[in-house]
FIGU-560126 format. One record per residue (C-alpha): residue number from 1; chain; x, y, z; residue in one letter. Coordinates in steps of 0.25 Angstrom, whole numbers, always signed. Layout:
# FIGU-560126
+-----+--------+-------+-------+-------+--------+
! num ! chaine !    c1 !    c2 !    c3 ! residu !
+-----+--------+-------+-------+-------+--------+
! NUM !      A !     X !     Y !     Z !      A !
...
+-----+--------+-------+-------+-------+--------+
//
This chain:
# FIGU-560126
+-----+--------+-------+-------+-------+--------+
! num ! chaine !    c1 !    c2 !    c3 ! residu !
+-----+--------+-------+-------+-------+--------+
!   1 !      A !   -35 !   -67 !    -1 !      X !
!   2 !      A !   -45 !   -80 !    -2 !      X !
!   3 !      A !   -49 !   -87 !   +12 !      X !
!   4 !      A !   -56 !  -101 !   +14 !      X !
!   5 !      A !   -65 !   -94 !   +22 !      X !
!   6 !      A !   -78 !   -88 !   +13 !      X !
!   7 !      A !   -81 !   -77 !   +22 !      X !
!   8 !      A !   -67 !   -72 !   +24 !      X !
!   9 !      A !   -65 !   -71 !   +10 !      X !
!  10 !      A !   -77 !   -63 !    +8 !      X !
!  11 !      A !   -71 !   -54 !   +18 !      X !
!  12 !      A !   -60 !   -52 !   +10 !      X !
!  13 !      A !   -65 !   -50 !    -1 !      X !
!  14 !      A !   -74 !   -39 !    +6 !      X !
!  15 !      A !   -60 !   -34 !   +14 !      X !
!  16 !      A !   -67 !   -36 !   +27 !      X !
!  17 !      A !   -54 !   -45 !   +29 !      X !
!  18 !      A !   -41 !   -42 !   +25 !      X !
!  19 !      A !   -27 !   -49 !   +28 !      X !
!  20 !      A !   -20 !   -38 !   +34 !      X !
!  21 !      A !    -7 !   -40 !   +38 !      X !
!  22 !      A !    -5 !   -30 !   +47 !      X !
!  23 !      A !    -9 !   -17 !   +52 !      X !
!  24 !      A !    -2 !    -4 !   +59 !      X !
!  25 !      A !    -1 !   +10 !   +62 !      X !
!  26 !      A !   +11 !   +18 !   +59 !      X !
!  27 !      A !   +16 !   +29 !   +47 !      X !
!  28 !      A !   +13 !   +28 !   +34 !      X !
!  29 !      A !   +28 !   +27 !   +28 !      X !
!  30 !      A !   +27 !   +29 !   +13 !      X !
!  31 !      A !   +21 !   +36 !    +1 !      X !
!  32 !      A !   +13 !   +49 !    +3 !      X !
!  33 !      A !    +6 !   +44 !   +17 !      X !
!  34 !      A !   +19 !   +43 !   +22 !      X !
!  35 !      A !   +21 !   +48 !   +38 !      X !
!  36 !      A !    +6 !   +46 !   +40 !      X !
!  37 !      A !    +1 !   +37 !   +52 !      X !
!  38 !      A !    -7 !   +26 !   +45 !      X !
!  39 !      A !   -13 !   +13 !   +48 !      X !
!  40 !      A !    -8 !    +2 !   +40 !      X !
!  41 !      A !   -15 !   -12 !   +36 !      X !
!  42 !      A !    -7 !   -22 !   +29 !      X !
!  43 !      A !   -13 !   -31 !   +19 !      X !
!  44 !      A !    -8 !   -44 !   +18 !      X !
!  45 !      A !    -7 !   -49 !    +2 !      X !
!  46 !      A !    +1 !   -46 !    -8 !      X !
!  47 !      A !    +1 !   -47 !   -24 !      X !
!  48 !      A !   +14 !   -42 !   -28 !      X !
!  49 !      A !   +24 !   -46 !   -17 !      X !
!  50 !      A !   +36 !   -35 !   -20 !      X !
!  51 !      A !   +51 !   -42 !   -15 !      X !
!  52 !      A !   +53 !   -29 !    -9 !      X !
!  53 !      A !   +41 !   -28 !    -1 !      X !
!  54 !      A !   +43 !   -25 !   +13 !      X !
!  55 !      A !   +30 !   -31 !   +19 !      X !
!  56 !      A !   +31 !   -45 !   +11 !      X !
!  57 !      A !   +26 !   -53 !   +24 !      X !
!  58 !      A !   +12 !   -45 !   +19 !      X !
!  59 !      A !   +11 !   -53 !    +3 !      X !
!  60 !      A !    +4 !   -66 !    +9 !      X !
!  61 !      A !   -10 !   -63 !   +13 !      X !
!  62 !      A !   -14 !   -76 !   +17 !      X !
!  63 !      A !    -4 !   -71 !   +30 !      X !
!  64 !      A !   -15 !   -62 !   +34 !      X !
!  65 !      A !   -28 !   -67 !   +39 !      X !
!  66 !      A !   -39 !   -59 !   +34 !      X !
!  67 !      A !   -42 !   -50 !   +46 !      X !
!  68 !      A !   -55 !   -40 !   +49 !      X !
!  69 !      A !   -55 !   -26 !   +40 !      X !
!  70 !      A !   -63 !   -21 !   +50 !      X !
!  71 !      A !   -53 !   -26 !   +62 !      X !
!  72 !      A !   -42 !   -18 !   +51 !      X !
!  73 !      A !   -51 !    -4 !   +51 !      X !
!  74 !      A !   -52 !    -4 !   +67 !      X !
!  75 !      A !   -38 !    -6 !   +69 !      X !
!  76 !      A !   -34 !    +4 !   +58 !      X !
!  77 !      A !   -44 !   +13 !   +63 !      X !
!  78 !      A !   -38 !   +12 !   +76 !      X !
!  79 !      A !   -26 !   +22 !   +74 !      X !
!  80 !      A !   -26 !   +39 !   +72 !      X !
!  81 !      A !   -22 !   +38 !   +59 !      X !
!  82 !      A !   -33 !   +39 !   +49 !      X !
!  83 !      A !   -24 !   +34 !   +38 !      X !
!  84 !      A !   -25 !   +18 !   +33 !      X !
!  85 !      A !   -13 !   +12 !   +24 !      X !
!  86 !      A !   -19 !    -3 !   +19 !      X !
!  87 !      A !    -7 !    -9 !   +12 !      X !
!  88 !      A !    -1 !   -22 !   +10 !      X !
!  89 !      A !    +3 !   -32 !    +5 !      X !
!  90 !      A !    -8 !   -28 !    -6 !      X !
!  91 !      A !   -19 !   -23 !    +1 !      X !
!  92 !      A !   -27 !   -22 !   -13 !      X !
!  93 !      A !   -28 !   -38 !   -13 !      X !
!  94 !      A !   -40 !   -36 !    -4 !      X !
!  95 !      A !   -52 !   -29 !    -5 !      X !
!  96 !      A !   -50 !   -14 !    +3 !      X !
!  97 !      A !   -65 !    -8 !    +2 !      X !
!  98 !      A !   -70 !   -12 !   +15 !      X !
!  99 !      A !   -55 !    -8 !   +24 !      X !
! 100 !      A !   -58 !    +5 !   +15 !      X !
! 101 !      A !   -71 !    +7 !   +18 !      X !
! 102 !      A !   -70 !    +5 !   +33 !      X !
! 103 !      A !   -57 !   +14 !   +34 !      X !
! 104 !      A !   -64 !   +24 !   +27 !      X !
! 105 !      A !   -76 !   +22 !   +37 !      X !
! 106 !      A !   -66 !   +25 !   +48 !      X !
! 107 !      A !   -60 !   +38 !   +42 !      X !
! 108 !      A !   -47 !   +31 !   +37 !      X !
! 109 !      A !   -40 !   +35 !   +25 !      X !
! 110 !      A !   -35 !   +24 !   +17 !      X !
! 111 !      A !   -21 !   +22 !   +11 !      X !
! 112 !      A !   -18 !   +10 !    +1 !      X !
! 113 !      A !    -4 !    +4 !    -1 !      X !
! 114 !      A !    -5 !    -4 !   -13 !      X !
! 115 !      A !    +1 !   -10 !   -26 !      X !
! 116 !      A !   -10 !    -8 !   -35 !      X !
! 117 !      A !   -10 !   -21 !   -38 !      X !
! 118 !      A !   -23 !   -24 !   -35 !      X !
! 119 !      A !   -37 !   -17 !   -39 !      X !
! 120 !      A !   -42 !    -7 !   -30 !      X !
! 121 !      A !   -51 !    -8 !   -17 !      X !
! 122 !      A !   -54 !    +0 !    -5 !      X !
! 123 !      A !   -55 !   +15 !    -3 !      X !
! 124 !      A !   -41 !   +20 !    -2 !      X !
! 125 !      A !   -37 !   +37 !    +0 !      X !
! 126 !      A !   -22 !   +34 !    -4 !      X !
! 127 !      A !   -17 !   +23 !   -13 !      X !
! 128 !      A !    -2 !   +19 !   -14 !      X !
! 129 !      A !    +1 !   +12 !   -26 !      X !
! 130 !      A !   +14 !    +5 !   -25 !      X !
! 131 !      A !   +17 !    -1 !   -38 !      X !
! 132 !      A !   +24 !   -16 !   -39 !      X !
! 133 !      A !   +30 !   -21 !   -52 !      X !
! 134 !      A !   +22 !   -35 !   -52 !      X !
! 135 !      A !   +10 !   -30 !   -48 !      X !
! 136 !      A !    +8 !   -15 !   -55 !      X !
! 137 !      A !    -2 !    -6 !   -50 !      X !
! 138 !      A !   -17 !    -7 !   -57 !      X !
! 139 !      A !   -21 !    +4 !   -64 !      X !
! 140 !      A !   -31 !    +7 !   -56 !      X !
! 141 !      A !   -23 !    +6 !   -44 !      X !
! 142 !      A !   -13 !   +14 !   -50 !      X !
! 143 !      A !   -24 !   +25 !   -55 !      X !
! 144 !      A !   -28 !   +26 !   -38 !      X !
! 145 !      A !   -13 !   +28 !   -34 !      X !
! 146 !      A !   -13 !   +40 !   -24 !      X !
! 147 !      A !    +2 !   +36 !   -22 !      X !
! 148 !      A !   +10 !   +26 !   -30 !      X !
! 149 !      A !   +23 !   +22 !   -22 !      X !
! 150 !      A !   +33 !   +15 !   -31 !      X !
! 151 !      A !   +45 !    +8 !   -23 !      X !
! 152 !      A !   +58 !    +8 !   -30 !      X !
! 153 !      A !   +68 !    -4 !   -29 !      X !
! 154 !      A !   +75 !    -1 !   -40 !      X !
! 155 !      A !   +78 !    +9 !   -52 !      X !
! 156 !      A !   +65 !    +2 !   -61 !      X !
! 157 !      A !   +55 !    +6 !   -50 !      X !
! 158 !      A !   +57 !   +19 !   -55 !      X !
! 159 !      A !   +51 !   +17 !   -69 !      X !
! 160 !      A !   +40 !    +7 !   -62 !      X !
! 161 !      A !   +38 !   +21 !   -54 !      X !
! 162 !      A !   +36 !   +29 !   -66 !      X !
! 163 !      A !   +27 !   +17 !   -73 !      X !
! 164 !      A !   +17 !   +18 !   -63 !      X !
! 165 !      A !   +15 !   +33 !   -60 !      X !
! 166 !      A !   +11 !   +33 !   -74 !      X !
! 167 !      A !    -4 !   +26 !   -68 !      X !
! 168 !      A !    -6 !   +34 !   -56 !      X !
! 169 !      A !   -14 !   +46 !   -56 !      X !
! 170 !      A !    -8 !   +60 !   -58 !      X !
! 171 !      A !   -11 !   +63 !   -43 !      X !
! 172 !      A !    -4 !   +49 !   -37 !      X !
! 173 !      A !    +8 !   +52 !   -28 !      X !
! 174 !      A !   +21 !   +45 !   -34 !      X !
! 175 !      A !   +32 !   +38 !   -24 !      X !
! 176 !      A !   +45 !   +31 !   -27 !      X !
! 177 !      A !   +47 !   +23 !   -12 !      X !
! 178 !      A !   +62 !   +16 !   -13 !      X !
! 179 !      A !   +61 !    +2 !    -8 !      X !
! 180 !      A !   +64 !    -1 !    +4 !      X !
! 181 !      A !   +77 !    -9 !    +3 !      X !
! 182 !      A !   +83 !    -1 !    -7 !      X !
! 183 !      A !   +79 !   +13 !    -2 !      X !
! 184 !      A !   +94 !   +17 !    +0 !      X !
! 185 !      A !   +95 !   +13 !   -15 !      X !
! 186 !      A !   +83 !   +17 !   -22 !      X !
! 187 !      A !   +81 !   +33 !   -14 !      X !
! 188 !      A !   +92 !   +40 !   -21 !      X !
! 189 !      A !   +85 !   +36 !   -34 !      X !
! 190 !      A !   +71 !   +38 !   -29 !      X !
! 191 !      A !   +76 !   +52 !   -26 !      X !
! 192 !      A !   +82 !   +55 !   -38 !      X !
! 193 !      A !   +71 !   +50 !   -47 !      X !
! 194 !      A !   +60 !   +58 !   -38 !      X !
! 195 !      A !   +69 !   +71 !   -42 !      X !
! 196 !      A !   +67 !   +69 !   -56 !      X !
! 197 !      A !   +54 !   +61 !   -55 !      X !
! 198 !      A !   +47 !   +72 !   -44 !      X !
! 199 !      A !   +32 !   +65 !   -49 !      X !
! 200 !      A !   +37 !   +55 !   -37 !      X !
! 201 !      A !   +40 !   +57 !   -21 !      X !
! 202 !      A !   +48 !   +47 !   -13 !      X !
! 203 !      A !   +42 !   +37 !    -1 !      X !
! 204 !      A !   +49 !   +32 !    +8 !      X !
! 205 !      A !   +47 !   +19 !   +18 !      X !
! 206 !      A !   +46 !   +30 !   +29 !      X !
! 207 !      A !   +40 !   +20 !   +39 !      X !
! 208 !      A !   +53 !   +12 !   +37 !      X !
! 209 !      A !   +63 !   +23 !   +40 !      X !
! 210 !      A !   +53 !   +26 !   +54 !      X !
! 211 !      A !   +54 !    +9 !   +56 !      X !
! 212 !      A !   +37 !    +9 !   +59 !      X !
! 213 !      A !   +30 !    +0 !   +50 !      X !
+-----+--------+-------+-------+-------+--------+
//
């Protein structure tokens, strides 16, 4: 994200500002932190733009001005939860060292929501890898993968599944999350290939079905 201004630049590029698009407390509703109480910050940017995505209002970054990292820790610092969730947008378009370093600071543990379309930065303790077709996964990003969460839309998601646990680490966590608009479609197949496929586990939109954010 480029600004006009010399010292807000520098301040992105150093991720003392960061256009966040929001930020909120609730449950964590998908992939293995599922049902823990987490503070989330939105990033607003996005490379890839996925037709099915559910927070589209979040790909333009020039919608979000630049706001203080240090203004984002106190807030996200604010809550009993311990637990961080930095997602997008693509939150790996900016630089996440120093929100790392000062969550850290403060005790936090950090989880990352991500593509893995962009190199890595920051200090994360989970990383979710949610692979996109027009934008795969780097391999390192995909070497880091804690959890890789692969939304299924359609029957050749299965096989872009399989493609892509092939660069994760023996120890990465494997899900199969149906899409949201054609969960009543896609969860009988999801079942069925996870019973002869037992390597992956199911996610579910959990916060969707509770209607919190």
């Amino acid at each position: 994200m480029n600004s006009r201004n010399p010292l807000t630049g520098k301040l992105l590029e150093e991720g003392k500002l960061l256009p966040v698009m929001e930020e909120f407390y609730t449950l964590q509703g998908e992939g293995f932190n599922t049902g823990q109480a987490a503070y989330f910050i939105r990033v607003g940017g996005c490379d890839v733009g996925c037709k099915w995505c559910d927070v589209k209002e979040s790909w333009n970054a020039s919608d979000f001005p630049p706001v203080s990292t240090d203004l984002v820790v106190k807030n996200a610092t604010g809550f009993p939860a311990k637990a961080i969730v930095v997602t997008g947008g693509e939150p790996l378009l900016y630089n996440m060292d120093y929100l790392c370093g000062e969550l850290h600071r403060h005790g936090m543990r950090i989880f990352i929501e991500t593509s893995g379309s962009q190199p890595y930065s920051g200090s994360f303790d989970w990383i979710c890898v949610s692979p996109k077709h027009d934008s795969p996964p780097l391999s390192d990003m995909a070497r880091r993968a804690n959890e890789l969460k692969v939304i299924i839309q359609d029957n050749t998601d299965f096989d872009w599944a399989e493609e892509n646990s092939g660069f994760v680490s023996p120890s990465c966590m494997l899900y199969l999350q149906p899409e949201w608009s054609r969960r009543e479609a896609m969860m009988p197949l999801i079942i069925d290939y996870i019973k002869a496929n037992p390597k992956w586990r199911i996610s579910l939109q959990s916060h969707k079905y509770m209607h919190i954010p």
